[in-house]
N, C-alpha and C positions, 0 to 999 in steps of 0.2 A: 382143793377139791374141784373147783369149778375150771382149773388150766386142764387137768386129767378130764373131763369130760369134753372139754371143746376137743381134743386131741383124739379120743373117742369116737366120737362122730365125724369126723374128718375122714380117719380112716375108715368107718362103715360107709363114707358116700362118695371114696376113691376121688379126690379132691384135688390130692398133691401130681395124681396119674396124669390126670384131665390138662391141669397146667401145661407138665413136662411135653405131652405129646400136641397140645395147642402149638409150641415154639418149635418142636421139628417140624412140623408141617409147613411153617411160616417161613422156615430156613430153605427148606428142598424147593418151596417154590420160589423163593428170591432167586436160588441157582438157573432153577428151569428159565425164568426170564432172561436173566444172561447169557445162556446160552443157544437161546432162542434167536434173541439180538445178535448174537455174535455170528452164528448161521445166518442170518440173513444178511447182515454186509456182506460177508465172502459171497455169497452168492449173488449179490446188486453187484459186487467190483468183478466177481468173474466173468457174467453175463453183460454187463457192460463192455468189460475188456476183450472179450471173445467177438463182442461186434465193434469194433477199432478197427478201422484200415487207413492205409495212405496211399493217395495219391501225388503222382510225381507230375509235374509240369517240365513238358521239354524244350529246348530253343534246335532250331537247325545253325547246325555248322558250314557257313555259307565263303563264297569266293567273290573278293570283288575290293575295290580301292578304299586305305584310308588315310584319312588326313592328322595328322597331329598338330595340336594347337596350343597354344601358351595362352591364356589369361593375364591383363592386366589392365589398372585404370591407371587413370592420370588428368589433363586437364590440357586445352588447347592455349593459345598462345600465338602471339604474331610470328613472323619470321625475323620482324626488326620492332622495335616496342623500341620509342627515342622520346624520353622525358626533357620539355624544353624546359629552360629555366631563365632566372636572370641570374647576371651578375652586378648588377647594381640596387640599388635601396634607393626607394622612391616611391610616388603614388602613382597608380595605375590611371590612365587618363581615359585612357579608351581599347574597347577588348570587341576584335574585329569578325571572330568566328565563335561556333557554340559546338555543341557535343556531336556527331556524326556528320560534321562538315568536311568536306574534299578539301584539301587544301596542294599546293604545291609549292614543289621548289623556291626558296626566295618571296612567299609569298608572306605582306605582314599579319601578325596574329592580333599583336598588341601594343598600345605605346604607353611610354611611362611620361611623365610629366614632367619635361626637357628644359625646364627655363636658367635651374642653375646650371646645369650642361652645356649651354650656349653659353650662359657669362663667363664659363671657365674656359672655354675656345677664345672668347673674345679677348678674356686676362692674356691667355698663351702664346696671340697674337700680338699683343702690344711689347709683352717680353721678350720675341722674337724681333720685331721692329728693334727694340731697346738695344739688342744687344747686337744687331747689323747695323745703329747709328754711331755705339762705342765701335764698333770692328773698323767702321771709317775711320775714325777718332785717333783711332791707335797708328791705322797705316801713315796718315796724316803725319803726326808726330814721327815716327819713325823714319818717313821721307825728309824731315826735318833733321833729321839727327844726321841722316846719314850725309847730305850735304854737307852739312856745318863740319864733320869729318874729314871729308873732301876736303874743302877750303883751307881749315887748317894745315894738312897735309899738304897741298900747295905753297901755303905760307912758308911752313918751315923747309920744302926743297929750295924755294928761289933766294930765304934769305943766309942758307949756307949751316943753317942749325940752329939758328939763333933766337928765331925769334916762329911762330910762338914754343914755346918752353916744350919741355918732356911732360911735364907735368900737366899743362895743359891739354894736351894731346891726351892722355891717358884719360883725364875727365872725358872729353870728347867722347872716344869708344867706352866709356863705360854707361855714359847718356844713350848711346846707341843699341849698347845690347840691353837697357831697359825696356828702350821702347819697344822691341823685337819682344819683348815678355811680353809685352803687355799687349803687343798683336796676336799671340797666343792665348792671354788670356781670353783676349774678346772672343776668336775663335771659339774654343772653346764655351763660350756663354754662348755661341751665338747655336750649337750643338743641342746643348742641352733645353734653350729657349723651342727648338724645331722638337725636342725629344718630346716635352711639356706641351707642346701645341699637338702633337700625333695624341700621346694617350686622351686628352681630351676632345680632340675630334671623334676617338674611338669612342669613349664614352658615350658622347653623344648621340654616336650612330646604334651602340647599344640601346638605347632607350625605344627604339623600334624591336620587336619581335619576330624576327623571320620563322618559318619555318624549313627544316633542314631537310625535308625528304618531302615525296609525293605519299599523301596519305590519306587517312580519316582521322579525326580528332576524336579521339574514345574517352578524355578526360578533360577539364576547364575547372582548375580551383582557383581563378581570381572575377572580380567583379570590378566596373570601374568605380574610382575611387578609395580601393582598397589599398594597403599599405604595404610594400613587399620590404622585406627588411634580409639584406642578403650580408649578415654579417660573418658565420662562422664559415657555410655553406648555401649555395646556390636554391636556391626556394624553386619547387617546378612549380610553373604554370600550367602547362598543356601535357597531355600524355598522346603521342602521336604514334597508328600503325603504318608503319610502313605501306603495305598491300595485301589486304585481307583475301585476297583470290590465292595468294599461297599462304596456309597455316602451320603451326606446328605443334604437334602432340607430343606432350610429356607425359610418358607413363614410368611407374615405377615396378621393375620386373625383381620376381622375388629371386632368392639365392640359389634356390634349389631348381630353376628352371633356365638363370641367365645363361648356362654351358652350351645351350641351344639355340640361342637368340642370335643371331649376325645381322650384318649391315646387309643392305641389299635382301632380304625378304619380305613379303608382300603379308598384310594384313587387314582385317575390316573392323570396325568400330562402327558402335552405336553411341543414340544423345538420349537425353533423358526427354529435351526439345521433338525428336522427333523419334520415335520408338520403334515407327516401322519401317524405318529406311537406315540402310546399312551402307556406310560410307567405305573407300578403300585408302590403305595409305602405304608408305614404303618404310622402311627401315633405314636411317639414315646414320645412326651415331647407340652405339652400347658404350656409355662410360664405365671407366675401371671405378673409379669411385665413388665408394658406398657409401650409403645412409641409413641410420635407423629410427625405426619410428614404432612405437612399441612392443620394444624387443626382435620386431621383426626386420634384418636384414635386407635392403632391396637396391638396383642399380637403374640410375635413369637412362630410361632407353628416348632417340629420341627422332620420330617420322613425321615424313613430310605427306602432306593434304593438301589434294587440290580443292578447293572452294569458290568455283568457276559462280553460284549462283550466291554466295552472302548469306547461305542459311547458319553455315557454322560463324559463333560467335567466342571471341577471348575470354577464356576461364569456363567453358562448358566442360562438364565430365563425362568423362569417355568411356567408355569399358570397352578394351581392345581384345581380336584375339588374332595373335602374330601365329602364321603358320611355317613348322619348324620342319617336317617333313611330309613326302607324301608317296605312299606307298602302293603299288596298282598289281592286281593279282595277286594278293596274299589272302590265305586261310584265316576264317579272323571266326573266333568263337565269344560269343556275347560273356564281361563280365560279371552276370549273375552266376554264372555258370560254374566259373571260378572259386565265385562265395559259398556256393553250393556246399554242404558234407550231411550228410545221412545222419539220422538218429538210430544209434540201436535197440532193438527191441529184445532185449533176451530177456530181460528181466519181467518183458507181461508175458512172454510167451511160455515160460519156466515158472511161472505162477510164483516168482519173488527170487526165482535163483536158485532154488533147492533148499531154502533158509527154513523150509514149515512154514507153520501156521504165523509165525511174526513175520516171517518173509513176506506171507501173502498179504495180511494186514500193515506191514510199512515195506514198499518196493522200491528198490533203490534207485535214484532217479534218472535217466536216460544218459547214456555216455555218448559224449561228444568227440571223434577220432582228432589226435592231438594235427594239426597243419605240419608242425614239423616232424613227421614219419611218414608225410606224404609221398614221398619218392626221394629219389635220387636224380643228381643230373644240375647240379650248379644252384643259384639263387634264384632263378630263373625258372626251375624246375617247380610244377605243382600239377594239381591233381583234378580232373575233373570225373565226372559222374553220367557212367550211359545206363539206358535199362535192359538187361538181357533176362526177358520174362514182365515179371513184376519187380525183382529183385536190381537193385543198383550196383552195376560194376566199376571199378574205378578204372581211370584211363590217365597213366602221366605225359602232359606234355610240356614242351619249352614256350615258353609266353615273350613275346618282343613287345614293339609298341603299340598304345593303347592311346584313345580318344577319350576314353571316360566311359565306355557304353558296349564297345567291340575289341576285342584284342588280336594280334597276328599270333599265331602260331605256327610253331615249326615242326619238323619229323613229320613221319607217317603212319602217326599212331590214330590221326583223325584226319580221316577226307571232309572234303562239301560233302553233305546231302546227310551226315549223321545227326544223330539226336546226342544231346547234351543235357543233362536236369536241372534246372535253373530253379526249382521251389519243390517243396514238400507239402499236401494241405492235408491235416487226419481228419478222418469221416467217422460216423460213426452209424 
């Protein structure tokens, strides 16, 4: 009885109405916000978009010379780099020059500590003596023999055969051609005694240090008293330049540029020593044989420097740039110009492409014109960008050689004095 009356009064106080029409109201207006929202982007993105513009930045198409140039580092170098050394083992006695010393010709560096060197001359000499007092010895006897020969032979013509015997006789010449050996042997000793006294004279005169060239001393790894032990290989002592008023530069030119590089071309380098002066040097040697050094390919190239004042020093690094050709009177269009291509705009301008309302709330993103539909007309062929208006028209031309900055061009699809579009900047 008491569910029948709440149910009663419910509906005399239109309860379940009130509800119902509470939540459409609450509905229609969640829409109304959405839609409100959604007018208003389209209308920030169109009013935005409608104020967009671009501006084009142009280069002039200008006449006049360029130079093409090769990059490359490398590291300086004497002209003659002569490592002295010893060839003996011994203690260093005495060490005559130091590090950037002049030295010349014949001149000494170093002595090693000569006293067994002498006793072994003086051995070499007495073996020598020894073996010219046997070489007498022997001729001696041998003038002996050969008489006593004689005699014999005398003997037996006058006594008719008889006396002395055959048999004595042959004793005779066989005593003779001994001693004839053994005049050869002395010889011979007396050869080898002169051979034994030369290397050790040498020796000895080893133990001095000349130096072989006119030079600078750029290196000194011994001290006196120190031990030089020359048993497998010759130990260096001194590291000698030649004549640092002529250098030479090793750079190493990569693969893709050596086709260009020849003997006999002129180029300038810088030093890390001195930044603002630009040194000149020649091309003197492109070797065929390569090396590589992290994957990368390169040939050493190899020019001569003059270094009349001593500023450049051995092992300095260079960064060279060999000049490969040079071109005078040619059309040369800057390469920004080149890198240049337009964005197209259809899709702000079409408010998404014709796609509706999703069009205009996601617009497809700016198309970029593919490089290769640029033209026709070889590898060489590409495209640059004039303004006729506001609007960008394309212009193909043939491209030659290039600096890094300017490039030649050919035909006559662009004079001097035109404009080219080298940047885009949007405004708004």
């Amino acid at each position: 009885m008491q569910i029948e009356d709440r149910s009663d009064i419910a509906q005399t106080l239109h309860l379940g109405e009130n509800n119902q029409r509470t939540r459409r109201i609450r509905r229609w207006f969640a829409w109304g916000v959405l839609v409100v929202i959604l007018v208003a982007t389209i209308a920030f993105w169109a009013r935005g978009n409608t104020k967009a513009s671009i501006e084009y930045k142009t280069q002039e198409v200008v006449r006049g010379a360029l130079t093409v140039t090769v990059t490359a580092t490398g590291n300086l170098a004497p002209t003659n780099k002569v490592e002295v050394g010893s060839e003996l083992s011994g203690i260093i006695k005495t060490v005559l020059v130091d590090f950037n010393d002049r030295v010349k010709i014949g001149q000494p560096l170093a002595y090693l500590d000569d006293t067994k060197f002498e006793a072994a001359v003086m051995q070499s000499r007495a073996a020598l003596a020894s073996a010219l007092a046997k070489r007498e010895q022997a001729q001696a006897t041998l003038r002996q023999k050969e008489q006593n020969l004689q005699r014999l032979k005398r003997a037996h013509v006058l006594s008719g055969g008889r006396a002395p015997s055959a048999g004595e006789l042959e004793l005779a010449e066989a005593d003779l051609m001994r001693a004839q050996a053994d005049e050869g042997v002395a010889q011979a000793a007396i050869q080898q005694a002169r051979a034994a006294l030369k290397i050790d004279e040498t020796n000895l005169s080893k133990t001095t240090i000349y130096s072989p060239v006119n030079g600078i001393v750029l290196t000194r790894s011994v001290d006196p008293g120190q031990t030089v032990a020359a048993s497998l290989q010759a130990p260096v002592l001194f590291v000698l330049a030649e004549d640092l008023r002529q250098m030479e530069l090793q750079v190493d030119v990569d693969e893709a540029d050596v086709g260009k590089v020849r003997a006999g071309q002129s180029a300038t380098f810088t030093v890390d020593a001195y930044p603002d002066r630009i040194f000149n040097a020649l091309i003197k040697q492109v070797r065929f044989g390569s090396q590589m050094t992290n994957g990368v390919v390169t040939y050493t190239t190899l020019l001569n420097v003059e270094n009349p004042d001593l500023l450049l020093r051995p092992g300095m690094t260079a960064t060279a740039e060999v000049v490969v050709e040079k071109i005078a009177g040619a059309v040369l269009v800057p390469n920004a110009a080149l890198r240049f291509m337009p964005v197209q705009n259809e899709n702000r301008s079409k408010g998404g492409g014709g796609r509706g309302l999703m069009g205009m709330l996601y617009p497809r993103p700016p198309r970029v014109e593919s490089r290769a539909n640029s033209g026709k007309g070889g590898r060489n062929a590409q495209r640059v960008w004039t303004l006729t208006g506001d609007r960008p028209t394309p212009v193909v031309i043939t491209t030659g050689p290039t600096d890094g900055t300017m490039s030649v061009i050919q035909g006559e699809n662009l004079q001097p004095g035109s404009r080219v579009i080298v940047d885009a900047v949007h405004k708004k």
